[in-house]
N, C-alpha and C positions, 0 to 999 in steps of 0.2 A: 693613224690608228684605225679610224673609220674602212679604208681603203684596204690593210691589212687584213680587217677581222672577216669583209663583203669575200675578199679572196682566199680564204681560210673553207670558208661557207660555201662557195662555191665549190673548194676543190672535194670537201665531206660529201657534198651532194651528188657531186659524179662519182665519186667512189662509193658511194652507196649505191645510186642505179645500176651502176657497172656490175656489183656483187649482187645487187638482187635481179636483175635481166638474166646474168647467168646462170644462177641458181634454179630461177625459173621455169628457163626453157628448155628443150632437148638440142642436142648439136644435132650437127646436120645427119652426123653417121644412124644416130639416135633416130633420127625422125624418117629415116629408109628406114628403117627395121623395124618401126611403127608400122605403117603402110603396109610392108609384108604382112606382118602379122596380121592385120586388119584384112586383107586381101584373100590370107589361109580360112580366118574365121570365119568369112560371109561363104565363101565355098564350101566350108563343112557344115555352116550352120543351115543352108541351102539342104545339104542331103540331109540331114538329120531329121528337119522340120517334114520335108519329103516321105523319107520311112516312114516314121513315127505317127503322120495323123493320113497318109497318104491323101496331100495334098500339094500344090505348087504352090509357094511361097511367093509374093512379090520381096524380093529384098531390099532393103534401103541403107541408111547411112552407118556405116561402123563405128565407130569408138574406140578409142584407146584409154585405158588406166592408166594411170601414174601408180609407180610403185611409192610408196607411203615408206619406205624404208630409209629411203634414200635424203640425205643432211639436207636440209636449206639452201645451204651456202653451193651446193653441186649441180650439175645440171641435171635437168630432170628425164627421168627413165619411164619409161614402161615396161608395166608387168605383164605378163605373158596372155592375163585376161583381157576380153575384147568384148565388147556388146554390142549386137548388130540388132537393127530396127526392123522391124519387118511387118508387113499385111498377108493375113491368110481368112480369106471368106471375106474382104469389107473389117477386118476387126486388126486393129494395129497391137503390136506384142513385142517380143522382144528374145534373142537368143542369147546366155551366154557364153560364148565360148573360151576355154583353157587349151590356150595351145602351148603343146610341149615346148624344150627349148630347143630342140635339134627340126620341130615342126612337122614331124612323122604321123605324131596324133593330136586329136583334139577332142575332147570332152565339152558335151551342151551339156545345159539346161533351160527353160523356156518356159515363157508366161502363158502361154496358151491356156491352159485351163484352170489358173490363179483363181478366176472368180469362184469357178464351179468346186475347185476343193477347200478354199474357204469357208464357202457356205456349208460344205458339208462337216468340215471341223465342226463348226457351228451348234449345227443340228446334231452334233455328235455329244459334246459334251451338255448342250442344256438339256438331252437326255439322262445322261448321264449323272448330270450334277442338280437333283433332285429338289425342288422349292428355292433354287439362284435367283433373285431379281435381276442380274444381268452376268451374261459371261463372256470377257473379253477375250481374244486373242492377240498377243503381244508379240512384237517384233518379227513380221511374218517373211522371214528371212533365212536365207539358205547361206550355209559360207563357203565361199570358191573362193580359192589362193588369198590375197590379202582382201578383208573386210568382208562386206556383207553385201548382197542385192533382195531386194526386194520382190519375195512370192515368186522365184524362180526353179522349176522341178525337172527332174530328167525322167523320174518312174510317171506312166501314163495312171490315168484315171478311167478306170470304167463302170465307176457307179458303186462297187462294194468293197474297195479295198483302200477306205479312208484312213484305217491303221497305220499303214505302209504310211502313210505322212505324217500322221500323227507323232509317229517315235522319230522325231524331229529336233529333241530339244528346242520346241516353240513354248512358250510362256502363255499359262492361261489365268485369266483372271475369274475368280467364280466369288461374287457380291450376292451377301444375304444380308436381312436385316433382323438381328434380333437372336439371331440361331446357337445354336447349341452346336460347335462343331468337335466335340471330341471324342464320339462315337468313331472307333476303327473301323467300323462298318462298312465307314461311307467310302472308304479307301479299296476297298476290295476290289471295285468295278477295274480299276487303273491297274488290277496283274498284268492283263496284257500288253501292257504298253511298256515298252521298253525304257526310254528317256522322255517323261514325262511329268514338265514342272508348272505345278498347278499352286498359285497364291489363291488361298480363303482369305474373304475377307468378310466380317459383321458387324454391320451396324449398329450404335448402340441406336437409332431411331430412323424412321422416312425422311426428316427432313437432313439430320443429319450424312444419308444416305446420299439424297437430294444436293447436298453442298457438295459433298468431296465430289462429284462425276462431275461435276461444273468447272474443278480444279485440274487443269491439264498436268500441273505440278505432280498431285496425289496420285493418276492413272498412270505416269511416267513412275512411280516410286513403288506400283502397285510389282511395275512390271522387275526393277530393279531389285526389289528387298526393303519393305516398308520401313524405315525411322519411326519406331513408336511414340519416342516421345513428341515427335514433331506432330502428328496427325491423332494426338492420345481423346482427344476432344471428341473425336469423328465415332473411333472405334469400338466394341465389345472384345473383341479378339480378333486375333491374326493368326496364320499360321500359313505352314505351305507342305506339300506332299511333293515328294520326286522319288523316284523309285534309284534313282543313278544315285544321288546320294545321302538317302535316307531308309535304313532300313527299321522296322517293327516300332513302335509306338512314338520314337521322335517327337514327329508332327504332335501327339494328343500333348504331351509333355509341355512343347513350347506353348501353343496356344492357350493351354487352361492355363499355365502358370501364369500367361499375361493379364486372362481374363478376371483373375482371382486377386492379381495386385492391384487393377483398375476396382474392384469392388470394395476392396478393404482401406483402397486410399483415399 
């Protein structure tokens, strides 16, 4: 019986490795066609870096995606995207390239000046968003073929055309404490921004202020679509602005109603 069930056990376990090794890896056809691609990218992404900041690039190691589409149980593919590592000036960065499927063209974009239009988000909005105790930028992410990369741009920066990023659908976070936000007023500034979603959030106190930024939980919820009852403790009102899909007084609407039921309850 003993000897039965140990070879029972045995045979589940090699049929499992079996099903998930394959599942896992790319065949062999699979992992040439990798390589090309990887091969197209570092050479496109070589001129591109070139034009665009006219400098020589050191290039490094490329990458391949896994396409996210593809079953478990199948062997694993690559999507057409590639990311290639690269040094230009002493400063390491990164390009991503989208190569077609016939491999004719390729489409960058590139962390080069990630930090510098950050910051200028930055100073754009805590201008803009008038007595914020802090304003976050959320999910600083661009999306090329499946999923997301991290602060990666193809349009250049040269100092006054932080708009151009701006209408990004990037997620801002703008924390007050105590504020009054259902003045339409405040909303005006964002006409020109095309796709532009801006969570309000207020405090009903400092410390209370003070706890939720501590909470990586709440910053990640800020970014997603607050749970009011989850964080009701924290808050005076919430609310959010986006011009894509919220037209004339919305936002004033949801936020007083919340702040009005937190007061009477």
């Amino acid at each position: 019986m003993k000897k039965t069930f140990r070879r029972c056990s045995l045979i589940l376990i090699t049929v499992l490795v079996l099903v998930f090794t394959t599942g896992c890896f790319p065949t062999k056809e699979e992992t040439k066609r990798g390589e090309k691609l990887c091969e197209t990218a570092k050479k496109a992404a070589d001129e591109y870096i070139s034009n665009k900041y006219n400098v020589i690039p050191k290039t490094g190691k490329a990458e391949n995606y896994y396409d996210d589409s593809v079953n478990l149980f199948e062997p694993a593919k690559y999507s057409n995207a590639v990311k290639v590592n690269m040094t230009v000036g002493g400063k390491e960065i990164f390009v991503l390239a989208l190569v077609s499927s016939g491999g004719m063209t390729v489409r960058c974009r590139d962390s080069y000046q990630s930090d510098k239009i950050k910051a200028a988000m930055e100073d754009y909005f805590r201008n803009k968003l008038d007595g914020a105790e802090e304003v976050y930028i959320y999910d600083f992410w661009t999306p090329l073929d499946r999923g997301h990369v991290d602060a990666c741009f193809s349009e250049y920066y040269d100092g006054t055309n932080i708009t151009a990023f701006i209408s990004s659908n990037y997620v801002i976070g703008a924390f007050y404490i105590n504020k009054d936000l259902s003045d339409e007023k405040r909303f005006e500034v964002f006409d020109e921004l095309e796709n532009c979603n801006i969570r309000y959030v207020s405090f009903k106190s400092c410390e209370a202020y003070e706890t939720a930024m501590k909470d990586e939980d709440f910053l990640k919820a800020v970014r997603n679509g607050i749970d009011i009852d989850t964080y009701s403790e924290y808050l005076e009102c919430y609310g959010k602005y986006s011009k894509k899909y919220c037209e004339g007084n919305e936002y004033r609407e949801y936020s007083v109603a919340y702040a009005e039921e937190q007061n009477t309850g």
